[in-house]
Biopython code that builds the backbone (N, CA, C, O; Angstrom):
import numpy as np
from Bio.PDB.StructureBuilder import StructureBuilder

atoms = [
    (1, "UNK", "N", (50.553, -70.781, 19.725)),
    (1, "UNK", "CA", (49.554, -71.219, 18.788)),
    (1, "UNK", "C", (48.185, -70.976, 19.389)),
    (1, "UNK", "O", (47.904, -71.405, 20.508)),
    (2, "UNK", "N", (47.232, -70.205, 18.557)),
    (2, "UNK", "CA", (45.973, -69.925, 19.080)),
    (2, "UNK", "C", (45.127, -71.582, 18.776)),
    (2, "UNK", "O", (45.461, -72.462, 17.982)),
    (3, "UNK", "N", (44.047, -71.551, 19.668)),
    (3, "UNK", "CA", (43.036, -72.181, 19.913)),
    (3, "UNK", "C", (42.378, -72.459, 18.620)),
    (3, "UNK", "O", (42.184, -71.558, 17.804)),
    (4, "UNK", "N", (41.918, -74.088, 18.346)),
    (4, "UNK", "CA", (41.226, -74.310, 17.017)),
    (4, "UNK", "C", (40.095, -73.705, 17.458)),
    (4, "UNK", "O", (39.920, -73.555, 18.667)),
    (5, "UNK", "N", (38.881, -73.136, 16.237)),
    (5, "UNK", "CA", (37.964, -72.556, 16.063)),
    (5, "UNK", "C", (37.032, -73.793, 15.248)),
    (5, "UNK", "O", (37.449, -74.173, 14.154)),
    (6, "UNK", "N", (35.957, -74.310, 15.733)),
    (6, "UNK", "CA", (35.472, -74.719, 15.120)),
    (6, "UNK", "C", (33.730, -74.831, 15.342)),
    (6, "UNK", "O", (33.243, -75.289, 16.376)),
    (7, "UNK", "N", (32.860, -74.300, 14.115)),
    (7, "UNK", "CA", (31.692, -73.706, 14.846)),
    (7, "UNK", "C", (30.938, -75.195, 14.426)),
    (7, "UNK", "O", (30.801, -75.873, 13.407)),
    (8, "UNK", "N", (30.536, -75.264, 15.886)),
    (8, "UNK", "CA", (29.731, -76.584, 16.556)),
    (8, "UNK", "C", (28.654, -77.144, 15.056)),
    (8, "UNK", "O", (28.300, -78.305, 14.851)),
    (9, "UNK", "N", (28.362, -76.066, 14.287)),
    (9, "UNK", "CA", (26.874, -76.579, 13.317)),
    (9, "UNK", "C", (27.517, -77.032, 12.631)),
    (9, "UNK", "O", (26.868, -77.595, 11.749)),
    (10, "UNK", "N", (28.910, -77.150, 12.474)),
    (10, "UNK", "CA", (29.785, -78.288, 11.262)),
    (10, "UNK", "C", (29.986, -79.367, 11.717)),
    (10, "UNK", "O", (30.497, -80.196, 10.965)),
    (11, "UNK", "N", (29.656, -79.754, 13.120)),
    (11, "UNK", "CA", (29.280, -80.955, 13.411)),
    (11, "UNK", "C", (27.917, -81.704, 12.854)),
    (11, "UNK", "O", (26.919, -81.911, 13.543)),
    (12, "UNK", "N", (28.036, -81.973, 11.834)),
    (12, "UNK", "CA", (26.542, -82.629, 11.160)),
    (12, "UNK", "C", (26.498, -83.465, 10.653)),
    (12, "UNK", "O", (25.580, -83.505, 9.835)),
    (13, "UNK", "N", (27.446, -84.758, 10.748)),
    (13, "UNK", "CA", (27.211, -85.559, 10.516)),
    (13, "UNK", "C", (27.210, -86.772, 11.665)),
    (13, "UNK", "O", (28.105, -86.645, 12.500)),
    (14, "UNK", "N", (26.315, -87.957, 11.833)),
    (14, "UNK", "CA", (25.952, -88.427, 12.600)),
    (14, "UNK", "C", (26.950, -89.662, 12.765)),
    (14, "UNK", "O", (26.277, -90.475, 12.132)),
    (15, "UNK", "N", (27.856, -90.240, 13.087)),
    (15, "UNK", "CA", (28.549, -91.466, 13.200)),
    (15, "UNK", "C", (28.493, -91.957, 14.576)),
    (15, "UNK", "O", (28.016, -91.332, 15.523)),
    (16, "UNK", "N", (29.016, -93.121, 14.616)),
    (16, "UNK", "CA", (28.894, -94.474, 14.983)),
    (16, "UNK", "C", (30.222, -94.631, 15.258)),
    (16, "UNK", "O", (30.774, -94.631, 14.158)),
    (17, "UNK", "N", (31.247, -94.798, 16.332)),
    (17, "UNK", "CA", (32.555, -95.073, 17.040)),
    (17, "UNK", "C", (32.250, -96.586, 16.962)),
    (17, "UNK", "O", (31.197, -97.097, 17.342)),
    (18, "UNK", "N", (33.076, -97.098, 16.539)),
    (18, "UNK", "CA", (32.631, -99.006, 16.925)),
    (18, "UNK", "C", (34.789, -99.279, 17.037)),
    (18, "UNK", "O", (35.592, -98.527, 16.485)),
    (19, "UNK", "N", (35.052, -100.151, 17.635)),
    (19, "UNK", "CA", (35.711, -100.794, 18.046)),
    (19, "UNK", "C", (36.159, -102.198, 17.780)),
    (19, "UNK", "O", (35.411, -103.118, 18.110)),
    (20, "UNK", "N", (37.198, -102.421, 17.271)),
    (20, "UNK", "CA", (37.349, -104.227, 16.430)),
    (20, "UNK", "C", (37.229, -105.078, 17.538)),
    (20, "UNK", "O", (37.535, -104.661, 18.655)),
    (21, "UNK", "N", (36.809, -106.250, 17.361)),
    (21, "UNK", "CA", (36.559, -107.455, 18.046)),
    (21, "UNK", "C", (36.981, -109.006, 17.562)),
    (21, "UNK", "O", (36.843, -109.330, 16.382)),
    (22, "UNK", "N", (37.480, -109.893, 18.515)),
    (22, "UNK", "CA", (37.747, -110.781, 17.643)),
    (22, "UNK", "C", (37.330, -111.934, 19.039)),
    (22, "UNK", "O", (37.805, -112.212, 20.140)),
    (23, "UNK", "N", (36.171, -112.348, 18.200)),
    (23, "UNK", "CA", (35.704, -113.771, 18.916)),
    (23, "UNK", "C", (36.395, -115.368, 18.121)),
    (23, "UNK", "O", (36.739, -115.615, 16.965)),
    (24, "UNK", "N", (36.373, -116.121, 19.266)),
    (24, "UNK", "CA", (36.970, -117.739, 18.765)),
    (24, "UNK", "C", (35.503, -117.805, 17.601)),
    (24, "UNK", "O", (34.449, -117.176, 17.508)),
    (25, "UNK", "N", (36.065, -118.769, 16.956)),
    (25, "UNK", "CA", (35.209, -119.222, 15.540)),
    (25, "UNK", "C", (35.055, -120.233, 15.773)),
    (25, "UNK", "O", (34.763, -120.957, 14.821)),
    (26, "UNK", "N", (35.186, -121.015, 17.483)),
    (26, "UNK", "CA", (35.204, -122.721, 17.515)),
    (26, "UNK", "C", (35.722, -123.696, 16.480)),
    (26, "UNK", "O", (35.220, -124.794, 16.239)),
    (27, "UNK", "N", (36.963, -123.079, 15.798)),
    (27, "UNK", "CA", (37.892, -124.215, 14.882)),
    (27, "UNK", "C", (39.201, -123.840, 15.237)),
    (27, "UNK", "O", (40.185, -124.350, 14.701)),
    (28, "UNK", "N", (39.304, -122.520, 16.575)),
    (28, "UNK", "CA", (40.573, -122.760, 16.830)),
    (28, "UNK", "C", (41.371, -120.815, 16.327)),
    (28, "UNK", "O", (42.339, -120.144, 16.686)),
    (29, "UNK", "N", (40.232, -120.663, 15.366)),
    (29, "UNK", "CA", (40.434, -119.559, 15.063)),
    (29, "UNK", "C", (39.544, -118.424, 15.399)),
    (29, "UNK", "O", (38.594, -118.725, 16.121)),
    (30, "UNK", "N", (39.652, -117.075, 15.002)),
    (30, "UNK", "CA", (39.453, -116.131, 14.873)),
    (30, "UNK", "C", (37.718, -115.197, 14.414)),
    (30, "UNK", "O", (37.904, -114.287, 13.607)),
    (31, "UNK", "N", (36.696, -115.323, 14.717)),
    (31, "UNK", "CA", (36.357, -113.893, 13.638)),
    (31, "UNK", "C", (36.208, -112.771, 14.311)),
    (31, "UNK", "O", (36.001, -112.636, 15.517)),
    (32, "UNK", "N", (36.395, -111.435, 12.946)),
    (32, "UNK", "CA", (36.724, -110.286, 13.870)),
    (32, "UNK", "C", (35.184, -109.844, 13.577)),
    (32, "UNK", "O", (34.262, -110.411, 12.990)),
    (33, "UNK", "N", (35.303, -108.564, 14.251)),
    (33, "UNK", "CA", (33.736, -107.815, 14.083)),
    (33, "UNK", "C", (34.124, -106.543, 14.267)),
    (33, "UNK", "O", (35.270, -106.094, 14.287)),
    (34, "UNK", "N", (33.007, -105.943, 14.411)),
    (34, "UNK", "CA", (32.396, -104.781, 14.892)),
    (34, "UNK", "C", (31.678, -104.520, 16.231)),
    (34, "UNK", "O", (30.506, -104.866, 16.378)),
    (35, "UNK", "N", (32.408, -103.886, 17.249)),
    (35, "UNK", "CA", (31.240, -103.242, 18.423)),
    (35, "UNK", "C", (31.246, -101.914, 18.720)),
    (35, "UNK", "O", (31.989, -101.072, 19.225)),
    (36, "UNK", "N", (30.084, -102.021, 18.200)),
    (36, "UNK", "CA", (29.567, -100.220, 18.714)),
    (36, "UNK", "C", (29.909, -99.372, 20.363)),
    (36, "UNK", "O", (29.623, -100.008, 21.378)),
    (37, "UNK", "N", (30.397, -98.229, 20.477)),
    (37, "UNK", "CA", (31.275, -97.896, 21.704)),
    (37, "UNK", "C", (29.904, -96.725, 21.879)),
    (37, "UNK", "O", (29.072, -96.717, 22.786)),
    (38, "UNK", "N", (30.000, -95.792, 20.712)),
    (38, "UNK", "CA", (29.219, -94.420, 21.247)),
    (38, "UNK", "C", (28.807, -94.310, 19.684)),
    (38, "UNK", "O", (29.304, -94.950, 18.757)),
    (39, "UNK", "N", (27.752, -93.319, 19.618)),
    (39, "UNK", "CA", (26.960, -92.658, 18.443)),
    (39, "UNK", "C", (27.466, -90.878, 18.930)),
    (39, "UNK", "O", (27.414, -90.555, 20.117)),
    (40, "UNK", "N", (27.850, -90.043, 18.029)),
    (40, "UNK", "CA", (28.323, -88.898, 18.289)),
    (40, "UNK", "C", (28.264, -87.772, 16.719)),
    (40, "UNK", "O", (27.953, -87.964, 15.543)),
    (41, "UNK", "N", (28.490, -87.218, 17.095)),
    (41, "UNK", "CA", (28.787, -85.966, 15.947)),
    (41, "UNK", "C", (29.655, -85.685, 15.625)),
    (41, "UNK", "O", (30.321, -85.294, 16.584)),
    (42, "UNK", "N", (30.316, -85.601, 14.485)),
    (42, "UNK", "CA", (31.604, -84.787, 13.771)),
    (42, "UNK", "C", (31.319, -84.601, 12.393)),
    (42, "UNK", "O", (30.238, -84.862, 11.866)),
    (43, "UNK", "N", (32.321, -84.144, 11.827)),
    (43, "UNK", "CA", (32.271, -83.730, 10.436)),
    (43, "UNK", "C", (33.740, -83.909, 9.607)),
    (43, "UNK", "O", (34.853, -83.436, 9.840)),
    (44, "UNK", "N", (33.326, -84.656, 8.711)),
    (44, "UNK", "CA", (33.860, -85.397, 7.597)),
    (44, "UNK", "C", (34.021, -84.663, 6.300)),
    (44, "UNK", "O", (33.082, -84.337, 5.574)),
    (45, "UNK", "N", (35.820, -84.331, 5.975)),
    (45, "UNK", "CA", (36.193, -84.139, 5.062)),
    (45, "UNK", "C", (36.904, -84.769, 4.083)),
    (45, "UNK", "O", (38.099, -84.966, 4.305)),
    (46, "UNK", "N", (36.301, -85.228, 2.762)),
    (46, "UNK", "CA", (36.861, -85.703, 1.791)),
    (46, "UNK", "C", (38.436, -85.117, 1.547)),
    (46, "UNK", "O", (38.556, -84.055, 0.935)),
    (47, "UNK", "N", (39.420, -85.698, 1.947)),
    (47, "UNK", "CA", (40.699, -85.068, 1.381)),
    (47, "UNK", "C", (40.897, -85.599, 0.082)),
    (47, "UNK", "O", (40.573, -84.836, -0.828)),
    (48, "UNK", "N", (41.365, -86.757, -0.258)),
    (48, "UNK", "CA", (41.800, -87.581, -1.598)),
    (48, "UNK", "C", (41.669, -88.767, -1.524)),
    (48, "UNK", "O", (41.480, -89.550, -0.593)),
    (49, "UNK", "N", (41.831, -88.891, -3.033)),
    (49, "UNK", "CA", (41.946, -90.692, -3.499)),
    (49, "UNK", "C", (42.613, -90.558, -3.829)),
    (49, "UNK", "O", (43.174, -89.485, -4.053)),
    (50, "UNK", "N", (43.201, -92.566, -4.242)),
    (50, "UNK", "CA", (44.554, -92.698, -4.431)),
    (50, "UNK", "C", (44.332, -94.338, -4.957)),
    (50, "UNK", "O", (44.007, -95.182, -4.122)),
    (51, "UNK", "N", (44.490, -94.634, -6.090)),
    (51, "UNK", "CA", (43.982, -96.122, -6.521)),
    (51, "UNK", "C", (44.867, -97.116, -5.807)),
    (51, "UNK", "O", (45.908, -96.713, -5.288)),
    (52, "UNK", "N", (44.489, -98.510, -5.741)),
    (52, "UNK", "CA", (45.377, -99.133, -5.081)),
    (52, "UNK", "C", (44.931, -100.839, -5.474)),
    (52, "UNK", "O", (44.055, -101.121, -6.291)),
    (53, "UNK", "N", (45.699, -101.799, -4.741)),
    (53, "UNK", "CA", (45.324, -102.756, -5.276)),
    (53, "UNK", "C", (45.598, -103.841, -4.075)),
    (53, "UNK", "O", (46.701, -103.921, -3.534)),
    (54, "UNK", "N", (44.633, -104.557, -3.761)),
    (54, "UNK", "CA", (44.661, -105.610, -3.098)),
    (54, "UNK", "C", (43.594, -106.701, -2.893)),
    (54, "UNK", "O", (42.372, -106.813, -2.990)),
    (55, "UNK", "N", (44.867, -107.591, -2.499)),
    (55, "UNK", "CA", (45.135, -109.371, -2.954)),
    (55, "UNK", "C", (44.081, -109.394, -4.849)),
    (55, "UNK", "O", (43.127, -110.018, -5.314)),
    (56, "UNK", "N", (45.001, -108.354, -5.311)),
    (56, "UNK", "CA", (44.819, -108.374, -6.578)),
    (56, "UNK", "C", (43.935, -107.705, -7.258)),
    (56, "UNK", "O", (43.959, -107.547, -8.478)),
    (57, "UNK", "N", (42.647, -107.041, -6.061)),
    (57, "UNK", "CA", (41.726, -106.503, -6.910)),
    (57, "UNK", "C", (41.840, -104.900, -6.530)),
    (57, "UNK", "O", (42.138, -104.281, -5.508)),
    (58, "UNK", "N", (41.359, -104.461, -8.195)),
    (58, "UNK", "CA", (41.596, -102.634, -8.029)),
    (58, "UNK", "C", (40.532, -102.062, -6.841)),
    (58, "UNK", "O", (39.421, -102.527, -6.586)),
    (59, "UNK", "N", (41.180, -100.952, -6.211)),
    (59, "UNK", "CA", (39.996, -100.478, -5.115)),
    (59, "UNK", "C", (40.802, -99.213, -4.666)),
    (59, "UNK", "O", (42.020, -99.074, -4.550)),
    (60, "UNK", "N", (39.868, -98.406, -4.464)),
    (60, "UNK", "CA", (40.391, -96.668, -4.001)),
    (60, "UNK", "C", (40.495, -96.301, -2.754)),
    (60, "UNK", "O", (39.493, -96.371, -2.042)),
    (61, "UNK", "N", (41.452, -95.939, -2.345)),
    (61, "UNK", "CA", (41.717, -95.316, -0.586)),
    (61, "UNK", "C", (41.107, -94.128, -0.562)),
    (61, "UNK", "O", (41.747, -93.292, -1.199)),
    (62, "UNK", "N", (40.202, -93.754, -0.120)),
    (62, "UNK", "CA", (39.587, -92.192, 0.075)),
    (62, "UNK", "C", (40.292, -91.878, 1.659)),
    (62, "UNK", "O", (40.202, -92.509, 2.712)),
    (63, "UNK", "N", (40.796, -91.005, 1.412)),
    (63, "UNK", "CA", (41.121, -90.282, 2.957)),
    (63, "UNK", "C", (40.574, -89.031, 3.262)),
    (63, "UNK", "O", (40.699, -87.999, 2.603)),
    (64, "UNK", "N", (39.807, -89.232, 4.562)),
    (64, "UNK", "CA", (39.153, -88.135, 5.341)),
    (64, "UNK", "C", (39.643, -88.089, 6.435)),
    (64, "UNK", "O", (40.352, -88.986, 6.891)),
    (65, "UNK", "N", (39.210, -86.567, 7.300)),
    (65, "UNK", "CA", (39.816, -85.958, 7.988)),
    (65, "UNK", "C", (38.049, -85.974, 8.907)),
    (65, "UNK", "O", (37.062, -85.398, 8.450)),
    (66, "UNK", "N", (38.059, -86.507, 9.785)),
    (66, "UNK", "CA", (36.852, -86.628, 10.598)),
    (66, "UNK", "C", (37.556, -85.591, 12.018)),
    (66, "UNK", "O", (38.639, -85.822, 12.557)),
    (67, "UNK", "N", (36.709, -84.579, 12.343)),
    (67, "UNK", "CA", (36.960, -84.206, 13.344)),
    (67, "UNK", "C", (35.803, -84.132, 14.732)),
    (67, "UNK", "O", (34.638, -83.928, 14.391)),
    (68, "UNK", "N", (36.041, -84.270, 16.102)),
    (68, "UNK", "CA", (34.386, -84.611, 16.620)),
    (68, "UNK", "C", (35.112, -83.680, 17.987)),
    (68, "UNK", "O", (36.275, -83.276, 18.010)),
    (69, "UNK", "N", (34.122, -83.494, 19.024)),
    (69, "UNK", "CA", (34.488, -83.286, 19.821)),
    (69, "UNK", "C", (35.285, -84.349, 20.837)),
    (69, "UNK", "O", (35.145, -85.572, 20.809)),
    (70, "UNK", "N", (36.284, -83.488, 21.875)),
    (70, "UNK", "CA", (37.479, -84.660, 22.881)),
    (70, "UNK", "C", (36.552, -85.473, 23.226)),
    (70, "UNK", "O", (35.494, -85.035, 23.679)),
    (71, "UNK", "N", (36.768, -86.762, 23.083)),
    (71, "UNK", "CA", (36.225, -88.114, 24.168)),
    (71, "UNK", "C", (37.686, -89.039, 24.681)),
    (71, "UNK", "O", (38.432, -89.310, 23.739)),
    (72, "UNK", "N", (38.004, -89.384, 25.646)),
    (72, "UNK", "CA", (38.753, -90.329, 25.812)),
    (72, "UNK", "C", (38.154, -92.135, 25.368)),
    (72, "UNK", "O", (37.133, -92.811, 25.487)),
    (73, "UNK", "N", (39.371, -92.253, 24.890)),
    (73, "UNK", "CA", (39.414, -93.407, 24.432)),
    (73, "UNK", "C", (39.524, -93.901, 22.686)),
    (73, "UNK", "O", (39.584, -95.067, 22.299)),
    (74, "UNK", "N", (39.528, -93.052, 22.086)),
    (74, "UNK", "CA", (39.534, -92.772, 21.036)),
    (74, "UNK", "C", (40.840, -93.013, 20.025)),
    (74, "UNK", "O", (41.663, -92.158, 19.698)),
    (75, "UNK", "N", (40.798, -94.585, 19.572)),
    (75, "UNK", "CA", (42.661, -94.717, 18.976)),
    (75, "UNK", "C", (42.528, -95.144, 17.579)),
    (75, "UNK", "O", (41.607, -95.236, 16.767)),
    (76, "UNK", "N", (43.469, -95.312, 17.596)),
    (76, "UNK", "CA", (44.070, -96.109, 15.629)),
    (76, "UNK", "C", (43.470, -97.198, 15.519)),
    (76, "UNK", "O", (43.478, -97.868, 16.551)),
    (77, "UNK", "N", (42.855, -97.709, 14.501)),
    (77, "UNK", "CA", (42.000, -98.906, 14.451)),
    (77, "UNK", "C", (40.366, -99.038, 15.016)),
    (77, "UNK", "O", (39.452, -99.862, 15.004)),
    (78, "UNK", "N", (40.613, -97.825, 15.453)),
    (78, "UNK", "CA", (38.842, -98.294, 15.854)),
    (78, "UNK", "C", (38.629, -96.939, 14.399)),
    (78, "UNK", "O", (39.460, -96.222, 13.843)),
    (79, "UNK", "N", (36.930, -97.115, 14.194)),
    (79, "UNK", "CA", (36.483, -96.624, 12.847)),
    (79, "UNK", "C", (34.947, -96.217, 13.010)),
    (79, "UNK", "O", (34.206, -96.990, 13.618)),
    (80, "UNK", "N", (34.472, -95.081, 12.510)),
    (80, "UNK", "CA", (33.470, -94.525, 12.503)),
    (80, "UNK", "C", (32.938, -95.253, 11.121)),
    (80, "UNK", "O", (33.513, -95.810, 10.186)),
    (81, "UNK", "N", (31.347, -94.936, 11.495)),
    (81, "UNK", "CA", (30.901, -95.582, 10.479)),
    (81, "UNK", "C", (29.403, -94.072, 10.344)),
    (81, "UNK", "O", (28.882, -93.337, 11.183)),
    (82, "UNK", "N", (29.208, -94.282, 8.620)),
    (82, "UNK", "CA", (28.960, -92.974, 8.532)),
    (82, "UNK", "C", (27.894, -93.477, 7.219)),
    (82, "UNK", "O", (28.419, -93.795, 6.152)),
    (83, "UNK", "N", (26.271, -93.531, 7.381)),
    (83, "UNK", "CA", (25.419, -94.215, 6.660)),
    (83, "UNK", "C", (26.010, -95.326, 5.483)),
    (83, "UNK", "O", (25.950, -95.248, 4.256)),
    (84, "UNK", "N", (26.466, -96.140, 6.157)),
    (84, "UNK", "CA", (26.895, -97.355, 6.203)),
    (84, "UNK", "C", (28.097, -97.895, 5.197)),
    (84, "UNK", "O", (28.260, -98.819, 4.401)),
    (85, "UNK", "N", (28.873, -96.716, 5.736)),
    (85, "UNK", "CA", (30.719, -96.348, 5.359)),
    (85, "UNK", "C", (31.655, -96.627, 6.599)),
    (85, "UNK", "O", (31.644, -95.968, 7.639)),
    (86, "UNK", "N", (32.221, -97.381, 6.407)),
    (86, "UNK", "CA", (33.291, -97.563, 6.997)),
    (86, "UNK", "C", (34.432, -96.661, 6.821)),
    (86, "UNK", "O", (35.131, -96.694, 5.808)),
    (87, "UNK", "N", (34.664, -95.717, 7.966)),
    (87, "UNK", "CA", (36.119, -94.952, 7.795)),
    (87, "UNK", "C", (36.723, -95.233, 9.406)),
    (87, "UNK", "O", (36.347, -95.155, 10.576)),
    (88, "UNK", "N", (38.097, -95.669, 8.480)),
    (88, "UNK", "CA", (38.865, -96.709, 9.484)),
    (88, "UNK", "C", (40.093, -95.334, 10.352)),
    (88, "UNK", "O", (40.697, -94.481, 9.702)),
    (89, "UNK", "N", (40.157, -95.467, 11.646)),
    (89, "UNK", "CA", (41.198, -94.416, 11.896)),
    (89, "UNK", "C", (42.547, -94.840, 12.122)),
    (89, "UNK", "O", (42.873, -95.771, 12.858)),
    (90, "UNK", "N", (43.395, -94.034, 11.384)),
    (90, "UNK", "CA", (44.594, -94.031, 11.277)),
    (90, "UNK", "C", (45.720, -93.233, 11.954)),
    (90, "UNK", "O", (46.914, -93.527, 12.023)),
    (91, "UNK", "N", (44.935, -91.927, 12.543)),
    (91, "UNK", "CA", (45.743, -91.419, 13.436)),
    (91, "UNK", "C", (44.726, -90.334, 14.299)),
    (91, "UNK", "O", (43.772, -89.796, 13.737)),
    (92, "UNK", "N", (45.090, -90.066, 15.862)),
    (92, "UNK", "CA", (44.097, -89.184, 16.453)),
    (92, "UNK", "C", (45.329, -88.233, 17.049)),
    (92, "UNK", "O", (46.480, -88.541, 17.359)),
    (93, "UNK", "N", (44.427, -86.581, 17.098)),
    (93, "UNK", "CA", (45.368, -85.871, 17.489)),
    (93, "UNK", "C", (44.666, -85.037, 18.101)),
    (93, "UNK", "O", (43.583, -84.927, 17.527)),
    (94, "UNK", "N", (44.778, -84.115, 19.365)),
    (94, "UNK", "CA", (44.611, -82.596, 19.693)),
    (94, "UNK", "C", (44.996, -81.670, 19.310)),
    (94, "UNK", "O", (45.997, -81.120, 19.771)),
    (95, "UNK", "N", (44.155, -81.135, 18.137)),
    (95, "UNK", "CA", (45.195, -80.166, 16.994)),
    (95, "UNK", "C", (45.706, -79.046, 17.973)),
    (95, "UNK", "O", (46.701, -78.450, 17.561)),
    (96, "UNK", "N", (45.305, -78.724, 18.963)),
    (96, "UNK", "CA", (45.532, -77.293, 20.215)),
    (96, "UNK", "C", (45.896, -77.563, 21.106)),
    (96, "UNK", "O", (46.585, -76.696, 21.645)),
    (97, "UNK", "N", (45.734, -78.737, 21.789)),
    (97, "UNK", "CA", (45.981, -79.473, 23.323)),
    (97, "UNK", "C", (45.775, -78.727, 24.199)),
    (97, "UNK", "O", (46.475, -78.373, 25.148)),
    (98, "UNK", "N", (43.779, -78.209, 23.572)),
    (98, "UNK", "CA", (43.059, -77.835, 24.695)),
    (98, "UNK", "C", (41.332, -78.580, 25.225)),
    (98, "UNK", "O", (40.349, -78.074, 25.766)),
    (99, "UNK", "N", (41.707, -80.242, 24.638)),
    (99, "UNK", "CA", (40.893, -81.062, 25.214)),
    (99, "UNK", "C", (39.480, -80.702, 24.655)),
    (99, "UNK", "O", (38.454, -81.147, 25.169)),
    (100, "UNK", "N", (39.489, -79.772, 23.444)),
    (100, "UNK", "CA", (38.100, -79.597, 22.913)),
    (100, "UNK", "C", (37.832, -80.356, 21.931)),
    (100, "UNK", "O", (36.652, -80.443, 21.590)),
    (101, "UNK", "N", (38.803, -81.071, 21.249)),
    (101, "UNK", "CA", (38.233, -81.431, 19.767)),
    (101, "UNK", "C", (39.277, -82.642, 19.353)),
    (101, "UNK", "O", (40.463, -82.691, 19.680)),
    (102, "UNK", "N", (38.578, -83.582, 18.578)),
    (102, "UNK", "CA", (39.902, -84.450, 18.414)),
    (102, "UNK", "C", (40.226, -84.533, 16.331)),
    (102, "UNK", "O", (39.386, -84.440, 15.436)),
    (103, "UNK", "N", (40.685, -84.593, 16.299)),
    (103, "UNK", "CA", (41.014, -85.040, 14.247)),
    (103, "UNK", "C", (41.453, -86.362, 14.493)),
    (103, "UNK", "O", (42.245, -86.665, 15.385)),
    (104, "UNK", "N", (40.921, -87.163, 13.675)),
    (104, "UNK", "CA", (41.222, -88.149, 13.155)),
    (104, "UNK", "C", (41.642, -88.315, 11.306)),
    (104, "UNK", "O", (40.990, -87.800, 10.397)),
    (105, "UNK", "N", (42.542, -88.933, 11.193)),
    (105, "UNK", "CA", (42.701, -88.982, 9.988)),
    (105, "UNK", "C", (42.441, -90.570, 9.563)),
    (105, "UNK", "O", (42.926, -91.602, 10.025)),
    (106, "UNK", "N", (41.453, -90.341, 8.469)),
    (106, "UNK", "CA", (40.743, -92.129, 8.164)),
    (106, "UNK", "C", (40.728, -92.231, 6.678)),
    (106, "UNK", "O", (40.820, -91.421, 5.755)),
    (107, "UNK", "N", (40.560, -93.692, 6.795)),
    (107, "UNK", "CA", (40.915, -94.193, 5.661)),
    (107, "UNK", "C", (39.310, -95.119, 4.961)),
    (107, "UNK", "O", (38.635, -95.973, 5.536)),
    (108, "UNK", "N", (39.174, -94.682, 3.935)),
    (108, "UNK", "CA", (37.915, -95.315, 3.656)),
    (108, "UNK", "C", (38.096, -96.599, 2.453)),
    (108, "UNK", "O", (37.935, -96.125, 1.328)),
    (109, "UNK", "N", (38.305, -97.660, 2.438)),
    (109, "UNK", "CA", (38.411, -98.369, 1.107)),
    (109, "UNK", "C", (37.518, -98.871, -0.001)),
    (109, "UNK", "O", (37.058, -100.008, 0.104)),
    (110, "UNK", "N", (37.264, -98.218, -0.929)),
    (110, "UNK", "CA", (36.103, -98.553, -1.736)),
    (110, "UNK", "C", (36.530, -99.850, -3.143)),
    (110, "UNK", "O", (37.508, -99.620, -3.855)),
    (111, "UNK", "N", (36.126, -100.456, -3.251)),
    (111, "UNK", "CA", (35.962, -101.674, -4.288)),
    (111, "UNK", "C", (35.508, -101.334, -5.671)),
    (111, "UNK", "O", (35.363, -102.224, -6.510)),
]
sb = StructureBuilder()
sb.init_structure("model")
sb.init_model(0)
sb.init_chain("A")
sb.init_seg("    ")
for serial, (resi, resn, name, xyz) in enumerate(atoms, 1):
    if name == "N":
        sb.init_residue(resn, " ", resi, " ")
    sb.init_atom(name, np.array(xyz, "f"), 0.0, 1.0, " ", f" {name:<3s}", serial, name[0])
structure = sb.get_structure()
């Protein structure tokens, strides 16, 4: 399998790597958050929607295909954020497993 090709100026969009967090709420419980890890470049492709429904209310799964250059550390559940979109990652891969580039496949949920 040849080497992915991917020309660097399709990196143009600006995101935000953030990482889930979950501080005590001093009642014993939970809240989660957001922490920012790195600010970086990749580029974001609209694949599809797909309607859906939860705890009752209608709302659309958009799935994109974010690809950026290799960084370690980079897993399922952490989520780029993309002028002030949340796309959540669902799976990371080395489409070549030659440490240049990573795909993520994310999930965006709109209301």
């Amino acid at each position: 399998m040849g080497a992915l090709f991917v020309d660097p100026g399709r990196l143009n969009a600006r995101l935000s790597l953030e990482t889930p967090e979950q501080a005590p709420d001093g009642q014993g419980g939970v809240s989660e958050g957001w922490t920012p890890v790195a600010s970086l470049w990749g580029r974001i492709e609209p694949l599809r929607a797909s309607p859906d429904e939860v705890a009752g209310a209608a709302v659309a799964v958009v799935s994109h295909r974010v690809t950026i250059r290799h960084r370690e550390g980079v897993e399922h559940a952490m989520r780029f954020v993309h002028r002030g979109r949340g796309l959540v990652i669902r799976a990371v891969r080395d489409p070549d497993e030659t440490r240049r580039y990573l795909v993520c496949d994310c999930e965006e949920v709109m209301s």
